[in-house]
mmCIF file of the N, C-alpha and C atoms, coordinates in Angstrom:
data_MODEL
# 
_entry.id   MODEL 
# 
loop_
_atom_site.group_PDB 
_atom_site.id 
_atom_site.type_symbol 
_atom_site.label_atom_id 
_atom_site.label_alt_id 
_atom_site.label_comp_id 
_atom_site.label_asym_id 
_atom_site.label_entity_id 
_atom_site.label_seq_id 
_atom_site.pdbx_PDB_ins_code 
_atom_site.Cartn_x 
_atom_site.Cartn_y 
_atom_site.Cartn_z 
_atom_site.occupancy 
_atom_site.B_iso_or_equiv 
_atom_site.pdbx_formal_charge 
_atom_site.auth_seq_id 
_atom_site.auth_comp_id 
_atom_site.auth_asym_id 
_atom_site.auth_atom_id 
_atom_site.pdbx_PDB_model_num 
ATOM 1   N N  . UNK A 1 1  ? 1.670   2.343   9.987   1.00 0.00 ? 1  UNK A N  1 
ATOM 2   C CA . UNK A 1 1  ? 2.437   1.339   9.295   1.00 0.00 ? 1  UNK A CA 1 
ATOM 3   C C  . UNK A 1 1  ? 3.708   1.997   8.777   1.00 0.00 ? 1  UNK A C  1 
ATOM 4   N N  . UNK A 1 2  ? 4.713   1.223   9.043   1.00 0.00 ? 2  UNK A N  1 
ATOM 5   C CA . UNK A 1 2  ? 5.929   1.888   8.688   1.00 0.00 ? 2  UNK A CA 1 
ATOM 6   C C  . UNK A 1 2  ? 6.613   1.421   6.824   1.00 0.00 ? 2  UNK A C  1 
ATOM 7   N N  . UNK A 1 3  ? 7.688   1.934   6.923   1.00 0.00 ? 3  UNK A N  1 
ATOM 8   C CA . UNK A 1 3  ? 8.077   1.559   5.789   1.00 0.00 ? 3  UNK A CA 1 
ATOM 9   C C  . UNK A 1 3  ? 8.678   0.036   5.700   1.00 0.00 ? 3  UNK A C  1 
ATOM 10  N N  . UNK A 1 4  ? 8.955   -0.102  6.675   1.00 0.00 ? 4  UNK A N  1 
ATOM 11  C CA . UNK A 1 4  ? 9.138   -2.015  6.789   1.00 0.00 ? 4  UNK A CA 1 
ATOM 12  C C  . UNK A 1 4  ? 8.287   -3.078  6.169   1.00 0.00 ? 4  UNK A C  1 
ATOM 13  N N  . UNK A 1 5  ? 6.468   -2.632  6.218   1.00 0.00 ? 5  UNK A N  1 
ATOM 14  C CA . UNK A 1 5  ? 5.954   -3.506  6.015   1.00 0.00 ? 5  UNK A CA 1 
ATOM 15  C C  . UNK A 1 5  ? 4.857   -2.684  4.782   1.00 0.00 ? 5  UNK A C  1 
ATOM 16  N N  . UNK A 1 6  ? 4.897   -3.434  3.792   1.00 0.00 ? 6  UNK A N  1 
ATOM 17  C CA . UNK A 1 6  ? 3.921   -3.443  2.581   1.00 0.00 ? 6  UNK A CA 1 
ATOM 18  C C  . UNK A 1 6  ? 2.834   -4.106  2.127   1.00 0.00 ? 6  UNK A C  1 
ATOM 19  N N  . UNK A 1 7  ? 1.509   -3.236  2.726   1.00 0.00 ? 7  UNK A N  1 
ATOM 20  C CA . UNK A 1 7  ? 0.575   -4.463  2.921   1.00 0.00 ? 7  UNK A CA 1 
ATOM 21  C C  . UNK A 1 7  ? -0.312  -4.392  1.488   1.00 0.00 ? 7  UNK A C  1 
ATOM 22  N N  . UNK A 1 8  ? -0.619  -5.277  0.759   1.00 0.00 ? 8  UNK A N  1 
ATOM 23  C CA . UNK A 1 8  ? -1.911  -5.105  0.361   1.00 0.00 ? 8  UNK A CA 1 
ATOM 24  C C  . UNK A 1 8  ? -2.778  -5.880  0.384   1.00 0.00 ? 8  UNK A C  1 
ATOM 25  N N  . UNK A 1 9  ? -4.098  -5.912  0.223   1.00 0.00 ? 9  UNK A N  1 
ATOM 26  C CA . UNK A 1 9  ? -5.056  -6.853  0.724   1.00 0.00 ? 9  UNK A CA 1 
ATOM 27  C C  . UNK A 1 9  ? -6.086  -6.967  -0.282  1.00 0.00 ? 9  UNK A C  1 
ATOM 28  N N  . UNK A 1 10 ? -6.213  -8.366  -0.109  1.00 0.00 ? 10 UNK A N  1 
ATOM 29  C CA . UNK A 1 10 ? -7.054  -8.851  -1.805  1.00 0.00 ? 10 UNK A CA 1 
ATOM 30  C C  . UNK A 1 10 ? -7.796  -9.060  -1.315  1.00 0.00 ? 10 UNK A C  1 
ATOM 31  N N  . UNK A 1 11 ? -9.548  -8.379  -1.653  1.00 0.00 ? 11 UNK A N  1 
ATOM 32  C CA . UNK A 1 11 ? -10.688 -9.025  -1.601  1.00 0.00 ? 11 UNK A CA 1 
ATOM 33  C C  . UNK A 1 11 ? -11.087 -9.934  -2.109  1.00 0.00 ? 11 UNK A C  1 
ATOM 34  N N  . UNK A 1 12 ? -11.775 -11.058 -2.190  1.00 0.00 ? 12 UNK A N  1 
ATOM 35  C CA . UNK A 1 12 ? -11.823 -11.896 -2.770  1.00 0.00 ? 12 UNK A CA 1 
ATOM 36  C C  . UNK A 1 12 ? -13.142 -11.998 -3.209  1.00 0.00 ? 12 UNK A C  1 
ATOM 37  N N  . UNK A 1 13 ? -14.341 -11.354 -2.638  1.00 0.00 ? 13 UNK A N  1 
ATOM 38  C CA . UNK A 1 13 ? -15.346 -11.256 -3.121  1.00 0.00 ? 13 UNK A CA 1 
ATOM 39  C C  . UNK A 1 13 ? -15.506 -10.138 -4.387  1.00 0.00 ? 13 UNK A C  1 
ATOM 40  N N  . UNK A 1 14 ? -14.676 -9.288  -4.207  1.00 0.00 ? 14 UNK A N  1 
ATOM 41  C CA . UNK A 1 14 ? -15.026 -8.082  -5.681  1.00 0.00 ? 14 UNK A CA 1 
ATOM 42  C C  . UNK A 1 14 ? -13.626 -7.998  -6.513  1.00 0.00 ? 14 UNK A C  1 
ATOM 43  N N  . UNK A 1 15 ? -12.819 -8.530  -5.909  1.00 0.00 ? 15 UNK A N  1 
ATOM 44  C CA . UNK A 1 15 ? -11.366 -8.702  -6.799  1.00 0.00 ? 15 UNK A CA 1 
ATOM 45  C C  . UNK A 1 15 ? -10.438 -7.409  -6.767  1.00 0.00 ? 15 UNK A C  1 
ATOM 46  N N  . UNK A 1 16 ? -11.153 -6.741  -5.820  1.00 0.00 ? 16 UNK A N  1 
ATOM 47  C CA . UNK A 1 16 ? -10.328 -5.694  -5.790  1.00 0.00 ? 16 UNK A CA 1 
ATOM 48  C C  . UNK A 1 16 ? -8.891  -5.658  -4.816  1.00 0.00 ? 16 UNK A C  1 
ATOM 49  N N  . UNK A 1 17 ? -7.685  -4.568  -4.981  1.00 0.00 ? 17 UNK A N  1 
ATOM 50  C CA . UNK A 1 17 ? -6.677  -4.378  -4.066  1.00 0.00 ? 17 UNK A CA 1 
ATOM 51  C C  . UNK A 1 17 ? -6.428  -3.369  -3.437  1.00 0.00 ? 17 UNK A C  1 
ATOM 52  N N  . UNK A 1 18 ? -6.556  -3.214  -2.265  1.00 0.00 ? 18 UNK A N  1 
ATOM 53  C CA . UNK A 1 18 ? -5.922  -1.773  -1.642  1.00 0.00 ? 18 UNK A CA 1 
ATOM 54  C C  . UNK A 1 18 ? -4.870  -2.146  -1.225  1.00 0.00 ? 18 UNK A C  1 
ATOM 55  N N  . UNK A 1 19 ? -4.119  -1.400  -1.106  1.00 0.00 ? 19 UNK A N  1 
ATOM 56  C CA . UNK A 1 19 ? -2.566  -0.898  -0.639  1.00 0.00 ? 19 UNK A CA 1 
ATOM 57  C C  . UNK A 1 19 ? -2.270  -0.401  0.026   1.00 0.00 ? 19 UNK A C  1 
ATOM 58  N N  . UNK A 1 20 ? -1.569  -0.961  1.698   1.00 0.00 ? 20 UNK A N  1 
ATOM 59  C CA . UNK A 1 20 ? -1.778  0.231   2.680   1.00 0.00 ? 20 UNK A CA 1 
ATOM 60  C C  . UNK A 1 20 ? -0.621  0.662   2.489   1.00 0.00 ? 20 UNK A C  1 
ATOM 61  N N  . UNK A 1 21 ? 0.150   1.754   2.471   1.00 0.00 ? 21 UNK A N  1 
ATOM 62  C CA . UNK A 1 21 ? 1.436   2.332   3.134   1.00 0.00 ? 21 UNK A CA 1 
ATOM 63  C C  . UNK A 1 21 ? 1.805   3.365   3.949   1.00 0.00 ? 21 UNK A C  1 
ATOM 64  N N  . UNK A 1 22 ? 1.981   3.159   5.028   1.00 0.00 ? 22 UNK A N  1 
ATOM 65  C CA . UNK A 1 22 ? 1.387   4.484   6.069   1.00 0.00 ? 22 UNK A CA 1 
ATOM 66  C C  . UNK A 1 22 ? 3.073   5.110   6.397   1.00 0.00 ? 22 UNK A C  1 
ATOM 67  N N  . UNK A 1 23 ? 3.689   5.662   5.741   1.00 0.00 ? 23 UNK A N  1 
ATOM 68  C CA . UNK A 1 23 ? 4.876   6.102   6.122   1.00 0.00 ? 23 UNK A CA 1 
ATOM 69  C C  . UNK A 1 23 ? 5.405   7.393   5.611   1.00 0.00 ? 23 UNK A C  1 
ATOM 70  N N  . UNK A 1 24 ? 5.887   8.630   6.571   1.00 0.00 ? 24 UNK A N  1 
ATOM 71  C CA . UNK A 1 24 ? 6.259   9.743   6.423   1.00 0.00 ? 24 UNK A CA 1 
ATOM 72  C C  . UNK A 1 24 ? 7.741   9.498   5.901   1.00 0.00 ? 24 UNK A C  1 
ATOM 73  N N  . UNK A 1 25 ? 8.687   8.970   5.662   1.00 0.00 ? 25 UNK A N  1 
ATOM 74  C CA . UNK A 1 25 ? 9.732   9.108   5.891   1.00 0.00 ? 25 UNK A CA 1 
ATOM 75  C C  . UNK A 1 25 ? 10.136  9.460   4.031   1.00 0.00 ? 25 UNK A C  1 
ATOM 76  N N  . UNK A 1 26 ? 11.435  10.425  3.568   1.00 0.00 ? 26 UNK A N  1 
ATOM 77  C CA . UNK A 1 26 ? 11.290  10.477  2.454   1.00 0.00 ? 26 UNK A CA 1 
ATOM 78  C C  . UNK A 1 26 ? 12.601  9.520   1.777   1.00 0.00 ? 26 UNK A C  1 
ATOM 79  N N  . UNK A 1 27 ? 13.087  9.206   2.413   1.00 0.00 ? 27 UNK A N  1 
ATOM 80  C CA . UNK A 1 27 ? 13.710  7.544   1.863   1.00 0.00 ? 27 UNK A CA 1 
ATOM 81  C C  . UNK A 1 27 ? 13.537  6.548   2.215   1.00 0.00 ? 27 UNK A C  1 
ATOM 82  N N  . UNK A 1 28 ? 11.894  6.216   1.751   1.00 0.00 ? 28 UNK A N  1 
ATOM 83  C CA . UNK A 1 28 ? 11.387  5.235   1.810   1.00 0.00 ? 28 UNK A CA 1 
ATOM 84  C C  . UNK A 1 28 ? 10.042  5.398   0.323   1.00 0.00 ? 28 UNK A C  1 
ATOM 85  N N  . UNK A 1 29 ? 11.143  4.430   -0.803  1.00 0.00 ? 29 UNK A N  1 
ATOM 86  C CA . UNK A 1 29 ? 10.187  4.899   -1.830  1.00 0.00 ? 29 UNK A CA 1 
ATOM 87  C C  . UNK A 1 29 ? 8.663   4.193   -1.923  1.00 0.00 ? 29 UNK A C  1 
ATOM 88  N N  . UNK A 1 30 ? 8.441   3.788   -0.976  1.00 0.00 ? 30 UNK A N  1 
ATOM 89  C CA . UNK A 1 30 ? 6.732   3.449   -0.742  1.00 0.00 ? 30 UNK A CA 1 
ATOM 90  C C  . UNK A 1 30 ? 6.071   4.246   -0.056  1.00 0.00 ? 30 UNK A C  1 
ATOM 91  N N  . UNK A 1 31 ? 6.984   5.599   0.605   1.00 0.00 ? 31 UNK A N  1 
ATOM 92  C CA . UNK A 1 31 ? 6.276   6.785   1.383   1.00 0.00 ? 31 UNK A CA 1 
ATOM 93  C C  . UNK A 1 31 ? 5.792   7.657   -0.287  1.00 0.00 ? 31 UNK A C  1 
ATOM 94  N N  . UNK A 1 32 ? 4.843   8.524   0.538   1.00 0.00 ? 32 UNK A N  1 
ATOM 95  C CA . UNK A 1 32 ? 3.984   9.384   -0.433  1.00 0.00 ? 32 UNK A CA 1 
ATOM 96  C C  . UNK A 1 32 ? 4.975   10.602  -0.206  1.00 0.00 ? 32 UNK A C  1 
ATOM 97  N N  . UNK A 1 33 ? 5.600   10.901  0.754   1.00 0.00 ? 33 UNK A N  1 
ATOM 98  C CA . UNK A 1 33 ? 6.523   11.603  1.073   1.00 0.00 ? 33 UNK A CA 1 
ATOM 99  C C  . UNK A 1 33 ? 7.837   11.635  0.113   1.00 0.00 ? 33 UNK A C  1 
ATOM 100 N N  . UNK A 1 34 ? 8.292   10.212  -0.554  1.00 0.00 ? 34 UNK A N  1 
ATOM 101 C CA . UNK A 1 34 ? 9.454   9.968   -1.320  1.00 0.00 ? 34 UNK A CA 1 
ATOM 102 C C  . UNK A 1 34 ? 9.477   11.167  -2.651  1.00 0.00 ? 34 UNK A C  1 
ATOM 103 N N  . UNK A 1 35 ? 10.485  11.784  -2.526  1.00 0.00 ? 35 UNK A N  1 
ATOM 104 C CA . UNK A 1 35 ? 10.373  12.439  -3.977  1.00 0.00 ? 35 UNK A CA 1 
ATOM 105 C C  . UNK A 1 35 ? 10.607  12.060  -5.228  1.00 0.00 ? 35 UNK A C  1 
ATOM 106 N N  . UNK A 1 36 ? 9.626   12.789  -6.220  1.00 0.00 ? 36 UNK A N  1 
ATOM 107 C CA . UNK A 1 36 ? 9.496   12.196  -7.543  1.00 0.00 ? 36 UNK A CA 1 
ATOM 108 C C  . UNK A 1 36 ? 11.059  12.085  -8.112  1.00 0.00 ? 36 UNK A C  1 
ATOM 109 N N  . UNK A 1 37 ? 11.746  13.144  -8.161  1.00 0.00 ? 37 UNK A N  1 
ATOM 110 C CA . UNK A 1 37 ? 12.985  13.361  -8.056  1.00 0.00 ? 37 UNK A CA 1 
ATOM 111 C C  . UNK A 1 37 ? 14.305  12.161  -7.977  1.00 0.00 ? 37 UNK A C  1 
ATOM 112 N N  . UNK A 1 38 ? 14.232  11.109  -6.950  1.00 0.00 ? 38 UNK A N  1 
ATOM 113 C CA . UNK A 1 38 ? 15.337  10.444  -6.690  1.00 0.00 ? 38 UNK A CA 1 
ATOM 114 C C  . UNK A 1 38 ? 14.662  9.249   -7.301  1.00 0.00 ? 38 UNK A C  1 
ATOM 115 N N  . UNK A 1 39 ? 15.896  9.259   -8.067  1.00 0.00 ? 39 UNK A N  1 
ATOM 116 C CA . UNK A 1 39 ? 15.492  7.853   -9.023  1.00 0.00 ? 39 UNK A CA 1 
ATOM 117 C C  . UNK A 1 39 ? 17.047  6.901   -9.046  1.00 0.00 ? 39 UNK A C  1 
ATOM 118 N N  . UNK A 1 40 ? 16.941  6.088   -9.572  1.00 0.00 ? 40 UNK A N  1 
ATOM 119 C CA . UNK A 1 40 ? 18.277  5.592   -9.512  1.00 0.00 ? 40 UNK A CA 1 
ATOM 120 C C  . UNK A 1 40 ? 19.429  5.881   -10.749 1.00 0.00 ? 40 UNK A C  1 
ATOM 121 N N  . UNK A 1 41 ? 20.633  6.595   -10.409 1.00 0.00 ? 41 UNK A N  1 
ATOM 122 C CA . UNK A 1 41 ? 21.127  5.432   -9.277  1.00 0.00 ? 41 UNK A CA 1 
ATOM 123 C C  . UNK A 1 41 ? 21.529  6.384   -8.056  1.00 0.00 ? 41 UNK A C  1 
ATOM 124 N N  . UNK A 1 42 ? 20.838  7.129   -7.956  1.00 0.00 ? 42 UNK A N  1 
ATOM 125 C CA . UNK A 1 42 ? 21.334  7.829   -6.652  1.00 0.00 ? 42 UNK A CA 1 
ATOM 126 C C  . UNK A 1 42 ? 19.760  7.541   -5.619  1.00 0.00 ? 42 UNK A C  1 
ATOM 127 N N  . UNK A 1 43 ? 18.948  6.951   -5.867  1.00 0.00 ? 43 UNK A N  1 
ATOM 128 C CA . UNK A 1 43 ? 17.870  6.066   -5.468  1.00 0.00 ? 43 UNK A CA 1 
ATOM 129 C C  . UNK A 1 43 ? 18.312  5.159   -4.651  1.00 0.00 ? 43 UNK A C  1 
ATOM 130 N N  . UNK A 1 44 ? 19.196  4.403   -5.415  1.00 0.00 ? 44 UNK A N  1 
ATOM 131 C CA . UNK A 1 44 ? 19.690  2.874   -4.971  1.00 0.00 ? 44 UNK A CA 1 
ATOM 132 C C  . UNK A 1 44 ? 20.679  3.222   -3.529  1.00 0.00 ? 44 UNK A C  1 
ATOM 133 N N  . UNK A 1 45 ? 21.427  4.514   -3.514  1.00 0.00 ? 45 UNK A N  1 
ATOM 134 C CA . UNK A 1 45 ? 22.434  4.976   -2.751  1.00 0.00 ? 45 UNK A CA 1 
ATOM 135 C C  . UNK A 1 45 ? 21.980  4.889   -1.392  1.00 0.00 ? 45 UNK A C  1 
ATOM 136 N N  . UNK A 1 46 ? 20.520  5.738   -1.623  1.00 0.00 ? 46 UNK A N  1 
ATOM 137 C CA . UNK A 1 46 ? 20.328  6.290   -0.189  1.00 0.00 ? 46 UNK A CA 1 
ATOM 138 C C  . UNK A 1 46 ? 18.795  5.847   0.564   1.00 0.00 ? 46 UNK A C  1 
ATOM 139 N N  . UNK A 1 47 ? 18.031  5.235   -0.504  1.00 0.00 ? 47 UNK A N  1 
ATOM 140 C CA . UNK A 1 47 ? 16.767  4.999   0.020   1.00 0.00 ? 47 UNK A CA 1 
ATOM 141 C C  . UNK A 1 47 ? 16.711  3.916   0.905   1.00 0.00 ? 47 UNK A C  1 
ATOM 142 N N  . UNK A 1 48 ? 16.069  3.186   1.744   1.00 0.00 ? 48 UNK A N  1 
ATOM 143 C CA . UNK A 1 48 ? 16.388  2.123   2.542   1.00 0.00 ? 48 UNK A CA 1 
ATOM 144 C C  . UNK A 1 48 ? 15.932  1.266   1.929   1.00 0.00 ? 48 UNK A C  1 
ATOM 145 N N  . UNK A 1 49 ? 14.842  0.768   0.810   1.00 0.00 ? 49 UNK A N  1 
ATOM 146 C CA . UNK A 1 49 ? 14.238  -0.581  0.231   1.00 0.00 ? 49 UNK A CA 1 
ATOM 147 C C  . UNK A 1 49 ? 15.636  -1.303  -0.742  1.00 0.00 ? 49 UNK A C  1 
ATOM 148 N N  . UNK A 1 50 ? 16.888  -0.354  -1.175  1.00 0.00 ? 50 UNK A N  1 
ATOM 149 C CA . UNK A 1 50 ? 17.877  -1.213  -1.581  1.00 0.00 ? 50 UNK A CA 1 
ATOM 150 C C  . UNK A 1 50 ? 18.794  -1.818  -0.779  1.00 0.00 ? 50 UNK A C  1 
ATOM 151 N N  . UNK A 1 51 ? 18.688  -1.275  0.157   1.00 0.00 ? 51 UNK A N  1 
ATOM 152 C CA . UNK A 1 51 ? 19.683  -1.667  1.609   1.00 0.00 ? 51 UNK A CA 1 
ATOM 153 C C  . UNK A 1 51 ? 18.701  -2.913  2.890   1.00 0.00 ? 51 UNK A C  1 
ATOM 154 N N  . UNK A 1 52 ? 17.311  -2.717  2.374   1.00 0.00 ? 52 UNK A N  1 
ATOM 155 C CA . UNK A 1 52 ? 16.876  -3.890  3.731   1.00 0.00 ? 52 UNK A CA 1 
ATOM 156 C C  . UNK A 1 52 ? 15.358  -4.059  2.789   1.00 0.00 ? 52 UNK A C  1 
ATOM 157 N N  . UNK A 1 53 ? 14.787  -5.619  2.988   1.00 0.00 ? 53 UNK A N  1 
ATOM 158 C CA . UNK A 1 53 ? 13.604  -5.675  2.168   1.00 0.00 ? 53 UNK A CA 1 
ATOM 159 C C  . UNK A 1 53 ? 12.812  -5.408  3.542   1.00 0.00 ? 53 UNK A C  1 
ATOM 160 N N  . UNK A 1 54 ? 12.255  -4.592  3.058   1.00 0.00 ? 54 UNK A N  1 
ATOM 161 C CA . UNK A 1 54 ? 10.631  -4.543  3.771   1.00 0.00 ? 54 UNK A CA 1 
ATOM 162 C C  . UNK A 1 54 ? 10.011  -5.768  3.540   1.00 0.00 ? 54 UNK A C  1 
ATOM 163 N N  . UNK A 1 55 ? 8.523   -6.121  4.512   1.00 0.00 ? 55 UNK A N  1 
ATOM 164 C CA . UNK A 1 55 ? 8.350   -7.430  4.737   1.00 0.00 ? 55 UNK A CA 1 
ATOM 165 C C  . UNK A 1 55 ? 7.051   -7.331  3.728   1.00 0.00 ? 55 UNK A C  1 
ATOM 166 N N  . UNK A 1 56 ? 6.470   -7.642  2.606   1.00 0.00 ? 56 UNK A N  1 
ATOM 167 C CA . UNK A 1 56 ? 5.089   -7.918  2.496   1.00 0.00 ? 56 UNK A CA 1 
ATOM 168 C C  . UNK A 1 56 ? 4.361   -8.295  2.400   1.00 0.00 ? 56 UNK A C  1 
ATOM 169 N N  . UNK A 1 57 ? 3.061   -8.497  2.584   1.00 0.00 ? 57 UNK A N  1 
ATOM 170 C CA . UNK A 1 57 ? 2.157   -9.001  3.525   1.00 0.00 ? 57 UNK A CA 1 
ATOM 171 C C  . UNK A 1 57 ? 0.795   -8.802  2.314   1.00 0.00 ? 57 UNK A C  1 
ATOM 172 N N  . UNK A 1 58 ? 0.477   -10.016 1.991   1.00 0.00 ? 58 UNK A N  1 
ATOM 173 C CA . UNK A 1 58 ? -0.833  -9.883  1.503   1.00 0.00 ? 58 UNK A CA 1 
ATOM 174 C C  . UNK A 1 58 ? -1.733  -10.960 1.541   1.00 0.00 ? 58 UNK A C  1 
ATOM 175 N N  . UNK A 1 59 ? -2.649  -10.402 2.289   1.00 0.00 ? 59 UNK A N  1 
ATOM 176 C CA . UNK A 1 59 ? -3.629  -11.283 3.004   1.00 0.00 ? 59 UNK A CA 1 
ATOM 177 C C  . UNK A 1 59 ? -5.058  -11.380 2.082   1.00 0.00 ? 59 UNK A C  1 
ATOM 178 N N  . UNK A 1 60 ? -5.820  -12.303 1.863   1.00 0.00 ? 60 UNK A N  1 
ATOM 179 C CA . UNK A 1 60 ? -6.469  -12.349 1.099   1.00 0.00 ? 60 UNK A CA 1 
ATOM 180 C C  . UNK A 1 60 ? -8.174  -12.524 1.942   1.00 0.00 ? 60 UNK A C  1 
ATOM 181 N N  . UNK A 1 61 ? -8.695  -11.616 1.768   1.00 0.00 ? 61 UNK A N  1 
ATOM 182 C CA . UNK A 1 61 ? -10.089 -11.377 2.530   1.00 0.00 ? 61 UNK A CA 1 
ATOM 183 C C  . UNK A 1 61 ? -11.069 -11.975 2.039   1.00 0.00 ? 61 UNK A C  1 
ATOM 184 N N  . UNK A 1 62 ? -11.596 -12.727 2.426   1.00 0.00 ? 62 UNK A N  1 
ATOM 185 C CA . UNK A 1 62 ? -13.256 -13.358 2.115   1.00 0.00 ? 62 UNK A CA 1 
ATOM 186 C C  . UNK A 1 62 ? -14.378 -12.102 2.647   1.00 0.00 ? 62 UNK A C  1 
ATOM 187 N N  . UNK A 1 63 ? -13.961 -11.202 1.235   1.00 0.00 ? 63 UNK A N  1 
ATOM 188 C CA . UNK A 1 63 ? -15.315 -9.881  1.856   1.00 0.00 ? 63 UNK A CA 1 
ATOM 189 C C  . UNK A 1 63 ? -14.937 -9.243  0.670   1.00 0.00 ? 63 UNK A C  1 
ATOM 190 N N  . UNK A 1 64 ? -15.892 -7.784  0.804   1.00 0.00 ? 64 UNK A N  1 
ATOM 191 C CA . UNK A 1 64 ? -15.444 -6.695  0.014   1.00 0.00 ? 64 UNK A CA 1 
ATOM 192 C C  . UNK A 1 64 ? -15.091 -5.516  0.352   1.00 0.00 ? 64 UNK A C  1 
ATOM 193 N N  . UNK A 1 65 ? -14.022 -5.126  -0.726  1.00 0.00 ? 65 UNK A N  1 
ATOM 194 C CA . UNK A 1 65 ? -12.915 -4.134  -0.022  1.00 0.00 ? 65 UNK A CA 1 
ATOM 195 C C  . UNK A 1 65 ? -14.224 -2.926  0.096   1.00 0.00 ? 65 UNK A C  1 
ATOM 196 N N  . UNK A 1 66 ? -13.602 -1.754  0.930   1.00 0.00 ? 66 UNK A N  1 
ATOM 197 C CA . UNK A 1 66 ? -14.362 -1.164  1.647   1.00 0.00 ? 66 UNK A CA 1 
ATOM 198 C C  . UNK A 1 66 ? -15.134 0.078   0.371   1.00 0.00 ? 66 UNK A C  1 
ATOM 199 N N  . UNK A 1 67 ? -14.546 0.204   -0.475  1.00 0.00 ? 67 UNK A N  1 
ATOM 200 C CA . UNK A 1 67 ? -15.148 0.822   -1.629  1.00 0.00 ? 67 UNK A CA 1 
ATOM 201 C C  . UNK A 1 67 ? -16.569 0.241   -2.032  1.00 0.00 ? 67 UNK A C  1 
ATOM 202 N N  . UNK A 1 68 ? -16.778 -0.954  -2.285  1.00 0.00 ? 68 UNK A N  1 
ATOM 203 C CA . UNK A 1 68 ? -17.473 -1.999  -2.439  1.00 0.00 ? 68 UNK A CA 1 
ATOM 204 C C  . UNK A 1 68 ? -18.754 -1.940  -1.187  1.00 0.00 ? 68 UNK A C  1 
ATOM 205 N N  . UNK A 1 69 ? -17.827 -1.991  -0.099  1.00 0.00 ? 69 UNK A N  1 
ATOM 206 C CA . UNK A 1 69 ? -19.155 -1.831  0.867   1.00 0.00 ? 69 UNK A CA 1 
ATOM 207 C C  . UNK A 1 69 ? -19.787 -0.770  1.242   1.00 0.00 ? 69 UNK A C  1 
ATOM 208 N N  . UNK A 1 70 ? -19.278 0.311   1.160   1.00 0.00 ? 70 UNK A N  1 
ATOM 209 C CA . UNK A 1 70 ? -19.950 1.662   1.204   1.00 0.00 ? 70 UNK A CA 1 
ATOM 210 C C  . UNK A 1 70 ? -20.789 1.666   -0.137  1.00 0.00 ? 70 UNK A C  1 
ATOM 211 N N  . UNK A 1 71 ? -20.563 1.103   -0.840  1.00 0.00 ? 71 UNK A N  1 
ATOM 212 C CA . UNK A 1 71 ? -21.608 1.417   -2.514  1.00 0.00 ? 71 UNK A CA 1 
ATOM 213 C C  . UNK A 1 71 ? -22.974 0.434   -2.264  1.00 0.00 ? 71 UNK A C  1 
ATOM 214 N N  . UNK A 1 72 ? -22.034 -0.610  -1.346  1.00 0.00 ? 72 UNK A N  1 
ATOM 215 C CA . UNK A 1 72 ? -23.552 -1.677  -1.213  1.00 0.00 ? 72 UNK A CA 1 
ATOM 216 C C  . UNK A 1 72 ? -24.599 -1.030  -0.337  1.00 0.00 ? 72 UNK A C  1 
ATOM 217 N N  . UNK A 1 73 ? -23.978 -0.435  0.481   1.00 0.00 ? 73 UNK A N  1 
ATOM 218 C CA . UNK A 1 73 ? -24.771 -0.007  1.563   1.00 0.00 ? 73 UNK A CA 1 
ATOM 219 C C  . UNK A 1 73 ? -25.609 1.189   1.039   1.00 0.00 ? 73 UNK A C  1 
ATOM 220 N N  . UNK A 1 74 ? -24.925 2.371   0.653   1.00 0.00 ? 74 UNK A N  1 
ATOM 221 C CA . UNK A 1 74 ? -25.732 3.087   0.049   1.00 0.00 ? 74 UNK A CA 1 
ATOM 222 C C  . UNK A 1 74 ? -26.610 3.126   -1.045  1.00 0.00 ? 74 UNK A C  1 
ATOM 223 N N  . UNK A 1 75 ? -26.726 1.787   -1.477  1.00 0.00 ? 75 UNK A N  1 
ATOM 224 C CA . UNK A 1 75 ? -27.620 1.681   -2.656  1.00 0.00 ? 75 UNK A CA 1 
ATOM 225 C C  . UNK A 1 75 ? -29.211 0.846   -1.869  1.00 0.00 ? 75 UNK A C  1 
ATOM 226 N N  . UNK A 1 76 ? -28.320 0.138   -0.683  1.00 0.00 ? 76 UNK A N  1 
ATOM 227 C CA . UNK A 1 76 ? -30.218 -0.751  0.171   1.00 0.00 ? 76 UNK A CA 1 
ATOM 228 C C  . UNK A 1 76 ? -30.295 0.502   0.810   1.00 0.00 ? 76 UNK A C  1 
ATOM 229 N N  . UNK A 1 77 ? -29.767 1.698   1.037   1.00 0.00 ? 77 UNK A N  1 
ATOM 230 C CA . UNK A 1 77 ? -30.104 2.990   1.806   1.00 0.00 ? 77 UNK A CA 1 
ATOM 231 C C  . UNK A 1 77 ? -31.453 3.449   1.056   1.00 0.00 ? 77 UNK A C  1 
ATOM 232 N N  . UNK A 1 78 ? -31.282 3.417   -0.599  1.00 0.00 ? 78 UNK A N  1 
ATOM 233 C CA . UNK A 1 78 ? -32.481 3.979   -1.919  1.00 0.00 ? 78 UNK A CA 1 
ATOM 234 C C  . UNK A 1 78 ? -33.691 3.577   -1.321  1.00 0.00 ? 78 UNK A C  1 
# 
């Protein structure tokens, strides 16, 4: 997933949110890559989220986020 698109995804059965952001790039302040460092206004200069909106995307799941299901599972495992 690039820095274009910002997903997060609402479970709707446990209320929880994950957040995907899958991007190397370091001006892109939704990369994990972005440094703590550039803040604005030299942020605003050079990063690409002030120059183009990324698209985001949040889809809302009839389930539970995957934290949730690994705990369910390992507990009918007992």
């Amino acid at each position: 997933m690039c820095r274009w698109r910002h997903v997060n995804n609402i479970y709707l059965r446990c209320g929880h949110v994950e957040e995907l952001i899958r991007c190397e790039s370091t001006h892109c302040k939704f990369s994990s890559n972005h440094p703590r460092s550039c803040v604005p206004p030299y942020c605003s200069r050079t990063c690409n989220q002030y120059h183009l909106f990324p698209e985001r995307y949040v889809p809302e799941i009839n389930g539970f986020c995957s934290a949730c299901t690994s705990a369910m599972s390992s507990r009918s495992r007992r």
